[in-house]
MINU-403178 format. One record per residue (C-alpha): residue number from 0; residue in three letters; chain; x, z, y. Coordinates in pm, whole numbers, plus 50000, padded with zeros to 5 digits. Example, Ala and Ser with C-alpha at 12.3 -4.5 7.8 and 13.67 -1.06 7.14 Angstrom:
<rs>
+-----+-----+---+-------+-------+-------+
|   k |   r | c |  east |    up | north |
+-----+-----+---+-------+-------+-------+
|   0 | ALA | A | 51230 | 50780 | 49550 |
|   1 | SER | A | 51367 | 50714 | 49894 |
+-----+-----+---+-------+-------+-------+
</rs>
This chain:
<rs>
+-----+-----+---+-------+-------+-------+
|   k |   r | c |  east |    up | north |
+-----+-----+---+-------+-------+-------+
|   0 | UNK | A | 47950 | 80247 | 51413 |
|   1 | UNK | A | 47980 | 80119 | 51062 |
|   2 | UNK | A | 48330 | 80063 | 50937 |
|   3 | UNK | A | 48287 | 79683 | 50891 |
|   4 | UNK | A | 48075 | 79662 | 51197 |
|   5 | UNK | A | 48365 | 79754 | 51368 |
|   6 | UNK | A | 48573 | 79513 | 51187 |
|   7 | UNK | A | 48412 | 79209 | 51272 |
|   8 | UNK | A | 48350 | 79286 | 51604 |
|   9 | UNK | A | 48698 | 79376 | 51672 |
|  10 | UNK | A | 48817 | 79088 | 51511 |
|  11 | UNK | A | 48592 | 78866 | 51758 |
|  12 | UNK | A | 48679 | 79049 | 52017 |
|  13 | UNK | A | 49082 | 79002 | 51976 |
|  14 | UNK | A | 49031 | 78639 | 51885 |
|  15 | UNK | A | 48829 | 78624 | 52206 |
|  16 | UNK | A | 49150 | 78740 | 52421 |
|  17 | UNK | A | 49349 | 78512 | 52255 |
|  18 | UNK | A | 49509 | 78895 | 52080 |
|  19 | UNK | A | 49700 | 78878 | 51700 |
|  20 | UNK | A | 49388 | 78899 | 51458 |
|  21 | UNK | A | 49348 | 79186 | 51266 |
|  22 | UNK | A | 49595 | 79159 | 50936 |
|  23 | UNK | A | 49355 | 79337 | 50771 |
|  24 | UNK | A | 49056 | 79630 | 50783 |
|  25 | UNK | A | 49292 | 79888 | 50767 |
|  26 | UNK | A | 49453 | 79788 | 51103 |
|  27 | UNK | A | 49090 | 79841 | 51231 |
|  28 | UNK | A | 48984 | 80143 | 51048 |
|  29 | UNK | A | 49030 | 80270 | 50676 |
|  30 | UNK | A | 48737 | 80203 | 50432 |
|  31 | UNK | A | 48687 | 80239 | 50048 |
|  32 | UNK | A | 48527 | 79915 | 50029 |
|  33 | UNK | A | 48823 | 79694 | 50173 |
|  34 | UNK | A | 48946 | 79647 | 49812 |
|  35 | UNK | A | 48652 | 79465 | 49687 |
|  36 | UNK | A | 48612 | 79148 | 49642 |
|  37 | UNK | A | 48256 | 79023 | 49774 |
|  38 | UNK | A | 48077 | 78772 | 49940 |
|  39 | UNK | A | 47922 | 78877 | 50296 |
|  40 | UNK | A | 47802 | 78726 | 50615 |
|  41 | UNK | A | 47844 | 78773 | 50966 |
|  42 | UNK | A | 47567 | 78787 | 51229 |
|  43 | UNK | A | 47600 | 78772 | 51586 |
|  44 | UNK | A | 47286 | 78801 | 51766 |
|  45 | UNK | A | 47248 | 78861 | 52172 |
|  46 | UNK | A | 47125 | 79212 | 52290 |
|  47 | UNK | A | 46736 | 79016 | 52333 |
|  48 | UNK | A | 46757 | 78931 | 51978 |
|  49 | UNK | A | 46853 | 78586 | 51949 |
|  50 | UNK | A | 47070 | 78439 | 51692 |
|  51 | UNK | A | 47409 | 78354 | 51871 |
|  52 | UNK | A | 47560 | 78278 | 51574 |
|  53 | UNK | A | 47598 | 78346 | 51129 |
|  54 | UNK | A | 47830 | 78232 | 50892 |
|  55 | UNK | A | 47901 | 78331 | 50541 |
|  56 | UNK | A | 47993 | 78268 | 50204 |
|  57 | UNK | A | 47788 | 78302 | 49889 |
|  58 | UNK | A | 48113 | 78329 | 49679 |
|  59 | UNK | A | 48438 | 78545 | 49792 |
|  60 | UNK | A | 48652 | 78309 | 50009 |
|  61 | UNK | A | 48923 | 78582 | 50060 |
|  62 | UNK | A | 49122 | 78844 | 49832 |
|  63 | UNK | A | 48922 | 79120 | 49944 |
|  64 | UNK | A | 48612 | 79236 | 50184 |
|  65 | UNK | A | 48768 | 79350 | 50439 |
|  66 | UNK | A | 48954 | 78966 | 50481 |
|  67 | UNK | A | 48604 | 78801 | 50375 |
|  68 | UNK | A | 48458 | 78929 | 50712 |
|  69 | UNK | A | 48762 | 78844 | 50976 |
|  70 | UNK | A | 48689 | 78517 | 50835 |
|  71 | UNK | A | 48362 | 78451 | 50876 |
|  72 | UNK | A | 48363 | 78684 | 51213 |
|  73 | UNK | A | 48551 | 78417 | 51318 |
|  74 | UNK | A | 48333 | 78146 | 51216 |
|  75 | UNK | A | 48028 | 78293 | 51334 |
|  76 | UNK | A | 48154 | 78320 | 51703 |
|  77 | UNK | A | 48334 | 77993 | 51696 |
|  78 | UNK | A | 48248 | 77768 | 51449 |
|  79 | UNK | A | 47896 | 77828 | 51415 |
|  80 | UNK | A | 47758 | 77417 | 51449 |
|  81 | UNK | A | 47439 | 77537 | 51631 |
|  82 | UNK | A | 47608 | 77724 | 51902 |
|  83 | UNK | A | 47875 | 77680 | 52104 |
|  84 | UNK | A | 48208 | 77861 | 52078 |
|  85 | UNK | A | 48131 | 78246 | 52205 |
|  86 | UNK | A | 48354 | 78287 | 52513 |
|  87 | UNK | A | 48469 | 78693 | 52599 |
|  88 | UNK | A | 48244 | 78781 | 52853 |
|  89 | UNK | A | 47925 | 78787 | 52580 |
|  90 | UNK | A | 48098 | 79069 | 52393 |
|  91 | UNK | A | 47869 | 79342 | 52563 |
|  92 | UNK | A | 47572 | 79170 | 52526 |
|  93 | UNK | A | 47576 | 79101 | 52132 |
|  94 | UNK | A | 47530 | 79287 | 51841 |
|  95 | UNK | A | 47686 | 79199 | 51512 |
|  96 | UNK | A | 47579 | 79267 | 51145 |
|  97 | UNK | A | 47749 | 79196 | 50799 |
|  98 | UNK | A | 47532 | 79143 | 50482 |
|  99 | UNK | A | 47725 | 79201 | 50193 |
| 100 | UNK | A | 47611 | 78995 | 49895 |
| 101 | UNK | A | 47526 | 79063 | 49520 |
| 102 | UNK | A | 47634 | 78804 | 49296 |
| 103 | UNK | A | 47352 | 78570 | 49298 |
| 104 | UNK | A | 47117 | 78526 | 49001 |
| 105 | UNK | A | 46892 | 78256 | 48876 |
| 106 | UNK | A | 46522 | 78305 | 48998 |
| 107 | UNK | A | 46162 | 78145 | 48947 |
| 108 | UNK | A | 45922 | 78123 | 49260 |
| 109 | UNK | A | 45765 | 78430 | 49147 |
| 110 | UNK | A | 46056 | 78669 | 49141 |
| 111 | UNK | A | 46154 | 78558 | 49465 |
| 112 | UNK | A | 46032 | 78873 | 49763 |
| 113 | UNK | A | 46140 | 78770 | 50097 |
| 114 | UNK | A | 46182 | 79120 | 50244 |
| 115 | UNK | A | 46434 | 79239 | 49908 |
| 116 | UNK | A | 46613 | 78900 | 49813 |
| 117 | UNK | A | 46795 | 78663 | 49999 |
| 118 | UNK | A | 46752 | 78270 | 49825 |
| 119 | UNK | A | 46922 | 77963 | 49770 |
| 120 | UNK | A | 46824 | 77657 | 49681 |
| 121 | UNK | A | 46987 | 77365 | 49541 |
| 122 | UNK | A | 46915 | 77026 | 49484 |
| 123 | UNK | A | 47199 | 76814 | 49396 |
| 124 | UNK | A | 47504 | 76834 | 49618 |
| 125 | UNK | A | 47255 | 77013 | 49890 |
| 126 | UNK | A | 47225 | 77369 | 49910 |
| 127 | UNK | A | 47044 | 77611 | 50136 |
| 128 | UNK | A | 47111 | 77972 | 50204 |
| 129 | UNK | A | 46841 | 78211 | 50386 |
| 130 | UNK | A | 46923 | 78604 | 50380 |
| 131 | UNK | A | 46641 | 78850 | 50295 |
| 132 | UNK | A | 46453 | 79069 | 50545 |
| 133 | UNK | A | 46446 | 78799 | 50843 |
| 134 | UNK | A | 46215 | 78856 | 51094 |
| 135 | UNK | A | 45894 | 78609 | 51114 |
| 136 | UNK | A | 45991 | 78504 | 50725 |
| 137 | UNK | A | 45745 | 78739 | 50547 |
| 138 | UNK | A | 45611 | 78457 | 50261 |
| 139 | UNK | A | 45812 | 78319 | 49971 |
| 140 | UNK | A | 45660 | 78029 | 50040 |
| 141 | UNK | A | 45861 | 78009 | 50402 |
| 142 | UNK | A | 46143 | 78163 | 50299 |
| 143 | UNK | A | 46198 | 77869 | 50031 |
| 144 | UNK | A | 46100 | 77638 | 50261 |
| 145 | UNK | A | 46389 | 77684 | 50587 |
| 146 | UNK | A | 46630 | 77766 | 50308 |
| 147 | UNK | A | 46555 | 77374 | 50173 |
| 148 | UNK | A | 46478 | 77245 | 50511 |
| 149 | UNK | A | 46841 | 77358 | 50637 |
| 150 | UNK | A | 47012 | 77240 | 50339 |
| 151 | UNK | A | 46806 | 76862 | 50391 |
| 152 | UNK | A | 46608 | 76929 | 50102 |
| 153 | UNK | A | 46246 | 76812 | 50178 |
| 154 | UNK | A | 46075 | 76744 | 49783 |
| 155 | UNK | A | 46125 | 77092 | 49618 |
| 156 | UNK | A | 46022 | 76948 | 49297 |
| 157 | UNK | A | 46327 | 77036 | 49051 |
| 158 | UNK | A | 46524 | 77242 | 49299 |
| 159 | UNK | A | 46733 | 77515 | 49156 |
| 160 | UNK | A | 46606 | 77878 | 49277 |
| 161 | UNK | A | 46893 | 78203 | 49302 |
| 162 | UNK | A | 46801 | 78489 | 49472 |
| 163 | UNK | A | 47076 | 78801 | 49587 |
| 164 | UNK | A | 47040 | 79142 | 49764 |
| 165 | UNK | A | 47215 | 79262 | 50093 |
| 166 | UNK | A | 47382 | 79586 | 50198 |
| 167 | UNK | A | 47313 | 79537 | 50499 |
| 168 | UNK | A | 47535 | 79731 | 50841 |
| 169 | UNK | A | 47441 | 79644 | 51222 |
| 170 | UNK | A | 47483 | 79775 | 51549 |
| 171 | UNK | A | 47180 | 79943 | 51719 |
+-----+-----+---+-------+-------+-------+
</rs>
């Protein structure tokens, strides 16, 4: 299993029996990219393929990667607004992944590609996030659309378009 795989399921699984949180990746297992400083997500989804819950940040929260994902490994299984809080018996029948993030960039409509870049876009205060490579989302067209439709946006004239790549590490 991936190193931060392993991570943020460990770190859901400790917070899930009330354990100490991991301190850091380290504690978990020893990776190169712990001292970065990115941006990632953290996917939960049951063994049938269902979203059970994904949080993330589009900007580093934390000092480092490895600290970015216990966070929002803790959010997704907890604090996730669509779902309720993940309780310790669902541990074997979920999956997690963690998209780490490029910085985002400023993008027109036509350099957006739904299967290589992840979007947001802005209008205002509002802002909507969709990663790339989402099942069903194979259009730029719907991709803009739930990433504005989440964030409340619904008149895309003179939103603000940035696209970002994934590395993307899951579970099989």
């Amino acid at each position: 299993m991936n190193e931060l795989v392993k991570l943020a399921r460990e770190t859901v699984r400790r917070l899930l029996n009330d354990e100490t949180l991991p301190e850091n990746g380290n504690e978990v297992i020893t990776s190169e990219l712990w001292h970065e400083k990115r941006a990632c997500f953290v996917s939960i989804k049951t063994k049938s393929g269902e979203l059970r819950g994904c949080i993330g940040t589009l900007s580093p929260m934390q000092n480092s990667l490895d600290r970015e994902i216990i966070a929002n490994a803790v959010s997704s299984s907890t604090r996730d607004p669509r779902f309720p809080p993940m309780k310790a018996n669902e541990l074997d029948n979920v999956t997690f992944s963690v998209d780490v993030l490029s910085e985002p960039e400023p993008a027109k409509f036509e350099t957006l590609n739904p299967k290589i870049y992840g979007v947001i876009v802005s209008k205002g205060y509002r802002r909507g996030v969709l990663l790339p490579d989402l099942e069903g989302v194979d259009t730029v067209e719907q991709q803009v659309s739930i990433a504005a439709m989440k964030a409340g946006i619904y008149d895309l004239d003179g939103v603000k378009l940035e696209r970002f790549t994934v590395n993307r590490y899951k579970e099989e």
